[in-house]
C-alpha positions as CSV (number, residue, x, y, z in Angstrom):
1,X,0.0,0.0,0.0
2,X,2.5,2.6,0.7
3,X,4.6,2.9,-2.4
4,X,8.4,1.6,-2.8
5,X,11.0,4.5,-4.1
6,X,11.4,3.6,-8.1
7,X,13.9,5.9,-8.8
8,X,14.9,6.3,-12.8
9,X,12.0,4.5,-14.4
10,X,11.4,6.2,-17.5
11,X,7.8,5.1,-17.8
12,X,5.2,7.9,-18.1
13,X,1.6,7.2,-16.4
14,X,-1.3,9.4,-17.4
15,X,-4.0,9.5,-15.3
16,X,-7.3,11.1,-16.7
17,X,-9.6,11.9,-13.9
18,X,-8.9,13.9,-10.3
19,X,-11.5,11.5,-8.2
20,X,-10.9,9.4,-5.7
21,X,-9.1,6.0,-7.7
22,X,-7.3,8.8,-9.7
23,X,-6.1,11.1,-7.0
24,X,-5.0,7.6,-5.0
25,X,-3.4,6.1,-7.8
26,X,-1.4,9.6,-9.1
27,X,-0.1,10.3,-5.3
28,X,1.6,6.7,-4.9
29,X,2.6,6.5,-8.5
30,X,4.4,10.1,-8.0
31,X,5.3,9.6,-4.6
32,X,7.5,5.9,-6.0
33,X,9.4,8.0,-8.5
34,X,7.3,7.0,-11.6
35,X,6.7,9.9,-14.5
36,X,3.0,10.6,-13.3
37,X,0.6,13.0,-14.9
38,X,-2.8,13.8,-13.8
39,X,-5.8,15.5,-15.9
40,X,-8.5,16.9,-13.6
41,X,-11.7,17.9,-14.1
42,X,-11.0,21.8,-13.1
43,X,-8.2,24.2,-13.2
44,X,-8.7,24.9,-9.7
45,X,-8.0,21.5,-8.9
46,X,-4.6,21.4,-11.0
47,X,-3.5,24.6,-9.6
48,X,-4.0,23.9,-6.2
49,X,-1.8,20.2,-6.3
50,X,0.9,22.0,-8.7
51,X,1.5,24.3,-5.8
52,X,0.8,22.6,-2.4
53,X,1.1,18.7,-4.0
54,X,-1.7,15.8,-2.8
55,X,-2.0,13.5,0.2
56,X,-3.4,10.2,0.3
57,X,-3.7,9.1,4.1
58,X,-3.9,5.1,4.9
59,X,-4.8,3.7,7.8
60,X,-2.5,5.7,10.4
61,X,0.0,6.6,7.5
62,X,0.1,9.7,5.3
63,X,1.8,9.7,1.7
64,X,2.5,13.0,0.3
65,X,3.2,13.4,-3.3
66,X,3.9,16.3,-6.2
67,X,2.2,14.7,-9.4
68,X,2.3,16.8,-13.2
69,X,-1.1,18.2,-12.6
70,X,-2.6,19.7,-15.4
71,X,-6.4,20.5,-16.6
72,X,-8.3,18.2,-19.0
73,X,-8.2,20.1,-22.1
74,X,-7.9,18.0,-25.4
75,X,-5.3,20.7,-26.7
76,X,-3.4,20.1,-24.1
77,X,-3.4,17.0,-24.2
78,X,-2.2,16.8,-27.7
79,X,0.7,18.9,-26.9
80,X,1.9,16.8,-23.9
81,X,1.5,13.7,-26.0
82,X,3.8,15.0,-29.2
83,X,6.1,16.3,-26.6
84,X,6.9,12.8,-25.3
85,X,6.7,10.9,-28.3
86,X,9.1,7.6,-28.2
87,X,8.0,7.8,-24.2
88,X,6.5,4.3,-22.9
89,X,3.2,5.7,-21.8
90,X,-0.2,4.6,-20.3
91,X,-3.3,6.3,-20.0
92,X,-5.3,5.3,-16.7
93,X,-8.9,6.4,-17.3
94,X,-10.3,6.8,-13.9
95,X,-13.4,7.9,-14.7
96,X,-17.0,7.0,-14.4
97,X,-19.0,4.7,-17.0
98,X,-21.4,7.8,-17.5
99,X,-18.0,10.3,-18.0
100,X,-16.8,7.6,-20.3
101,X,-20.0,7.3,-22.8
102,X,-19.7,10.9,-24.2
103,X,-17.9,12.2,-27.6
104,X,-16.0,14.7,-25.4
105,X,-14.3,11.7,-23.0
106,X,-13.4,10.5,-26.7
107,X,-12.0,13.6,-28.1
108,X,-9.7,13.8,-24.9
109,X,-8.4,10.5,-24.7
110,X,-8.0,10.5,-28.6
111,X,-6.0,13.7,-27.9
112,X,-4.1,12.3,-24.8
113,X,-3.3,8.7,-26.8
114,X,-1.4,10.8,-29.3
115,X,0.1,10.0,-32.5
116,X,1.7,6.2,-31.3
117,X,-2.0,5.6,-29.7
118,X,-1.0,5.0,-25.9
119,X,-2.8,2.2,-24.4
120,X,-5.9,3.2,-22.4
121,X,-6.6,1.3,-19.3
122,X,-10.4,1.8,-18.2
123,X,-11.6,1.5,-14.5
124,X,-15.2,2.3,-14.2
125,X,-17.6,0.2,-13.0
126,X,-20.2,-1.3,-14.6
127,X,-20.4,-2.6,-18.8
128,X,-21.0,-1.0,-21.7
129,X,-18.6,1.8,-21.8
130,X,-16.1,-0.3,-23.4
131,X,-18.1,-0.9,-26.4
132,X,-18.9,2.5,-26.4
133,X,-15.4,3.2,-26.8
134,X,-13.9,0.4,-29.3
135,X,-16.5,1.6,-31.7
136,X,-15.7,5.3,-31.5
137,X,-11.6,4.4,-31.5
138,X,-11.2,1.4,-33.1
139,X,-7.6,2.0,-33.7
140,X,-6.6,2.4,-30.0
141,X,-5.4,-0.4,-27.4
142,X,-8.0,-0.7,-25.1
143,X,-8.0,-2.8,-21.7
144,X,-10.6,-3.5,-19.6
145,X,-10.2,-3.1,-15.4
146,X,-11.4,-4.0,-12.5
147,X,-10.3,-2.5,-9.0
148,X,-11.8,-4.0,-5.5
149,X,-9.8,-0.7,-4.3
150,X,-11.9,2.0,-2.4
151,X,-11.2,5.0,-1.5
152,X,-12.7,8.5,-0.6
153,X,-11.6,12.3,-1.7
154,X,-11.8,14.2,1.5
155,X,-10.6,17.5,-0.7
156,X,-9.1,18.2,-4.3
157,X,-5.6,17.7,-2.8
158,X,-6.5,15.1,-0.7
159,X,-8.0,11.3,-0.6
160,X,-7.8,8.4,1.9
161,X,-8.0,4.7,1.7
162,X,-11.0,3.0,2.9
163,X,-10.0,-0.4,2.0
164,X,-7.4,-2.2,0.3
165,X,-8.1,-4.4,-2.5
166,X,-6.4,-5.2,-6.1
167,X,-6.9,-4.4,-9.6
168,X,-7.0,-7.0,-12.6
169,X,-5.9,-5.8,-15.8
170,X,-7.2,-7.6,-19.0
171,X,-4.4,-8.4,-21.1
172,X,-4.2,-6.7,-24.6
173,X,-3.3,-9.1,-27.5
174,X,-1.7,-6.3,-29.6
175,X,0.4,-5.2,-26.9
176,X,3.4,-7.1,-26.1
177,X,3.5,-9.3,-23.0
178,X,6.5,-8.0,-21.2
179,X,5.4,-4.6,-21.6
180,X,1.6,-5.3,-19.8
181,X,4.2,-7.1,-17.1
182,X,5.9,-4.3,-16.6
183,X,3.3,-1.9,-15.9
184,X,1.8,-4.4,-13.5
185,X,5.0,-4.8,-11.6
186,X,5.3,-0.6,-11.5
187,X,2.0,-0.3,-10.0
188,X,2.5,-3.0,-7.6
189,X,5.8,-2.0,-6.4
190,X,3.9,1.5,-6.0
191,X,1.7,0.7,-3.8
192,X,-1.6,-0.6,-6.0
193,X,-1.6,-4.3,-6.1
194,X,-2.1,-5.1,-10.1
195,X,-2.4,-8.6,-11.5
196,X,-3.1,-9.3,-14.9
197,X,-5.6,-11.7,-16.5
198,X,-6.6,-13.4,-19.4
199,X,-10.0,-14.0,-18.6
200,X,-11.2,-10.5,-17.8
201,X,-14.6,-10.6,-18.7
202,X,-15.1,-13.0,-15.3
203,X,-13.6,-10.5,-13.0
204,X,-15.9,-7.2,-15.1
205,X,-19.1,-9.9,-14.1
206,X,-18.1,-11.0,-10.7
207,X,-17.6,-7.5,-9.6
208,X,-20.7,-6.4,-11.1
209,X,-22.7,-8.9,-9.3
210,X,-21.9,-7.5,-5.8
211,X,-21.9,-3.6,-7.6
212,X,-25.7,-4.8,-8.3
213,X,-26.5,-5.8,-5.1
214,X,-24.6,-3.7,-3.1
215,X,-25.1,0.1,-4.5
216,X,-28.3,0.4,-5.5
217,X,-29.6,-1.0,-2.1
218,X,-27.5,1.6,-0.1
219,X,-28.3,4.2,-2.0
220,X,-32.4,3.5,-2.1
221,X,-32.2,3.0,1.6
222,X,-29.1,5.1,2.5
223,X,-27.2,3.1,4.8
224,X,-23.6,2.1,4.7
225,X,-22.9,-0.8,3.7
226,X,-22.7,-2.9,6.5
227,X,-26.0,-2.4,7.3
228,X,-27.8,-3.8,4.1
229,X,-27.7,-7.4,5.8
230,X,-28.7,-6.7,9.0
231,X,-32.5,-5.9,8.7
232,X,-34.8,-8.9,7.4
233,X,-36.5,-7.5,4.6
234,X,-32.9,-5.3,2.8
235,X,-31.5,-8.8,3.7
236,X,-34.6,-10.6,1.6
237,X,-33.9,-8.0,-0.9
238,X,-29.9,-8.6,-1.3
239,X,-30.9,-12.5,-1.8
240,X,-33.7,-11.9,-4.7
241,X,-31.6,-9.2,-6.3
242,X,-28.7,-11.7,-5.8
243,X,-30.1,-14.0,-7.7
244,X,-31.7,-12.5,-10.4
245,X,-28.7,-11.0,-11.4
246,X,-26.3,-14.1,-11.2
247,X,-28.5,-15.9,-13.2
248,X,-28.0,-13.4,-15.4
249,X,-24.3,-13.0,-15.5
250,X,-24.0,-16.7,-15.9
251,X,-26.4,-16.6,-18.9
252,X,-23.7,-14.3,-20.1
253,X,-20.5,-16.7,-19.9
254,X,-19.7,-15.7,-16.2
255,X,-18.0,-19.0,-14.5
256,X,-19.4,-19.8,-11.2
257,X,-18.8,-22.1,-8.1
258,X,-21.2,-21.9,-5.9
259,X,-19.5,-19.2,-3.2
260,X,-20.3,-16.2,-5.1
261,X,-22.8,-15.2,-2.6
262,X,-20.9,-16.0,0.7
263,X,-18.2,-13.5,-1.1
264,X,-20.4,-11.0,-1.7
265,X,-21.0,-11.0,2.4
266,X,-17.8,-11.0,2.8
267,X,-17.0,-8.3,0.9
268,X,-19.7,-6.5,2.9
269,X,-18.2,-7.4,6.1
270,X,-14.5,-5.8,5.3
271,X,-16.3,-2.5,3.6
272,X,-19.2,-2.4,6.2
273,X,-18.2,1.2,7.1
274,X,-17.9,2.2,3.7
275,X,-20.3,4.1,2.0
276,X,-20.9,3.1,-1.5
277,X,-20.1,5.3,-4.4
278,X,-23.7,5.0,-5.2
279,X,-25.1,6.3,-2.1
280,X,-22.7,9.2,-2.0
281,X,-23.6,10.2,-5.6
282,X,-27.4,10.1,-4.5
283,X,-26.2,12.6,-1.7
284,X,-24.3,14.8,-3.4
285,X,-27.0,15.0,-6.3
286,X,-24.3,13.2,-8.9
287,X,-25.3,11.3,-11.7
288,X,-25.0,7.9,-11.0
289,X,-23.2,4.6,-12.5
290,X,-26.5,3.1,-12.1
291,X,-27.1,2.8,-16.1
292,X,-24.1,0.8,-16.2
293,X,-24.8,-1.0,-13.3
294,X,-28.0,-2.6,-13.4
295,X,-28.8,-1.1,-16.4
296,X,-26.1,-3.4,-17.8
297,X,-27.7,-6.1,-16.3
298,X,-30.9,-5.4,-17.4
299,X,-29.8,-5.3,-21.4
300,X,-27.7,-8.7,-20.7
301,X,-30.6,-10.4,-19.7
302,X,-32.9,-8.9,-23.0
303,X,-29.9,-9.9,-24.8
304,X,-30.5,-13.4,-23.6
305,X,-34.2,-13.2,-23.4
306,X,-34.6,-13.6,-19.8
307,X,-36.2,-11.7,-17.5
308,X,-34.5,-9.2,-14.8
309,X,-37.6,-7.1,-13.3
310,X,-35.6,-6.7,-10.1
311,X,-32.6,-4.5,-12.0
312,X,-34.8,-3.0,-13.8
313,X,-37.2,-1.8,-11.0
314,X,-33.9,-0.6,-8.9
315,X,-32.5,1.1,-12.1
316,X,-35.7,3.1,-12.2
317,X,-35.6,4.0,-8.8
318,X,-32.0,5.2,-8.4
319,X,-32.6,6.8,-12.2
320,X,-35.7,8.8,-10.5
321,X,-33.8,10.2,-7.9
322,X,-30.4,11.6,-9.7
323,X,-29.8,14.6,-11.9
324,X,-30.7,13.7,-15.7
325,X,-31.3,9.9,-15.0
326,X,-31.5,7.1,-15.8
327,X,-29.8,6.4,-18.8
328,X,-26.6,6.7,-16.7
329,X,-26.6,10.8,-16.1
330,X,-24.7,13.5,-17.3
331,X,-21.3,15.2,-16.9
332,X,-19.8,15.9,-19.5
333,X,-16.0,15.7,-20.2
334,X,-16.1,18.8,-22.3
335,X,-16.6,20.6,-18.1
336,X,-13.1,18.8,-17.3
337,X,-10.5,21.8,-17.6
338,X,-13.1,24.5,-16.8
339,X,-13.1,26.3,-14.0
């Protein structure tokens, strides 16, 4: 968790979105020595970590860290990817599935990819986003990513760790092997346990199953997540919402063994504090990744003409409570660099 000093590595990582996972991930990456750039969503935000730097506090620890930041223009970002042409670079798209569906998220990481087309790695939760993405830039490396990492911004400068957890990379078959090892070893050795897999499409499913369950729930009935078990009837809910959407997912191609609900109370055990993404969204009057949550669902199971009233009912829900829902919400990239 707290990052190893890396020293010369000549590896650039560019990290577009100033969130939570971004913020996290641009303070350890800096703070090991690694090239580290991060686009935010305003120039106050930028401004503010160019001059005073970012902390990330864990558990009892603090890490405090100087990443490149810079605003999320596309012009920019054109300009800082001819200026390190040759440079091994990765783009780490930390950014919602609803941020991620827009023709301005494409035009700035089309812009950031540059000429040599730097691979894009894409966190968000939820599906459909990367579909949305291969069709509008087929010529670009995509990969697919899943992160059981959470975290919370407390300020623009500043984020903490709420619970420690890994990401899975999907490997890319155009990319060359030791160079996807690589960049799994640098995050690692920074701090962010990275694996990679060959099978990604299990891990997108398996943590979609619990995203299913657990954020919609919290967010209808705003508790933390620890709390969803404990009363019969959210409890009788988890169960039916469990299982409507495995059944789902496994229509799909998800592989199952039998202990994917035990996991998904365990998972709830070691977050039970936390408060889902979902639920603070709600709060904060965000737009939500509910269309890419059980919305997703929801289209998997018409794709396989089965039925999935339950996401469908808590999509509409969540939908009627955010700004510009459902159909995922709205914030537009073309806001990121403004102030």
């Amino acid at each position: 968790m707290i990052p190893k000093t890396m020293g010369g590595i000549g590896m650039l990582v560019e990290i577009a979105g100033g969130g939570a996972i971004g913020l996290a991930w641009a303070v350890r990456l800096a703070a090991a020595g690694v090239g580290t750039r991060l686009w935010t969503r305003t120039r106050e935000q930028a401004a503010l970590i160019r001059e005073g730097g970012a902390t990330l506090a864990a558990g009892d620890g603090m890490v405090r860290a100087a990443p490149d930041a810079r605003p999320a223009e596309p012009e920019a970002a054109a300009e800082a990817a001819a200026a390190d042409a040759g440079r091994e670079r990765w783009i780490i798209a930390a950014m919602k599935s609803h941020q991620l569906t827009g023709e301005s998220a494409v035009r700035f990481l089309r812009a950031l990819a540059g000429a040599e087309y730097a691979p894009v790695i894409c966190l968000a939760n939820g599906i459909g986003h990367m579909e949305y993405l291969a069709a509008r830039m087929p010529e670009m490396p995509l990969l697919h990513a899943v992160t059981t990492e959470g975290a919370l911004r407390e300020g623009p400068a500043a984020v903490r760790l709420t619970g420690e957890g890994r990401t899975v990379i999907g490997m890319h078959p155009a990319i060359g092997r030791k160079r996807q090892i690589l960049l799994a070893d640098t995050l690692s050795a920074a701090g962010i346990a990275a694996v990679l897999s060959n099978n990604i499409m299990n891990h997108v499913y398996g943590k979609l199953l619990v995203n299913a369950v657990v954020n919609p729930l919290t967010a209808l009935f705003r508790v933390k997540n620890g709390e969803l078990p404990g009363d019969p009837v959210r409890r009788r809910l988890m169960r039916a919402l469990f299982h409507e959407t495995l059944a789902v997912l496994k229509a799909a191609g998800m592989r199952t063994d039998g202990g994917e609900w035990d996991r998904l109370l365990d998972v709830i055990r070691r977050t039970a504090d936390n408060r889902s993404s979902m639920l603070v969204d709600v709060e904060a009057g965000r737009p939500t990744e509910i269309d890419a949550i059980n919305g997703g669902v929801a289209r998997l199971a018409r794709k396989a003409g089965i039925a999935a009233p339950l996401n469908e009912a808590v999509a509409a829900l969540v939908g009627a409570i955010g700004p510009n829902e459902p159909g995922g919400g709205l914030e537009p990239w073309e806001h990121y660099g403004k102030s």
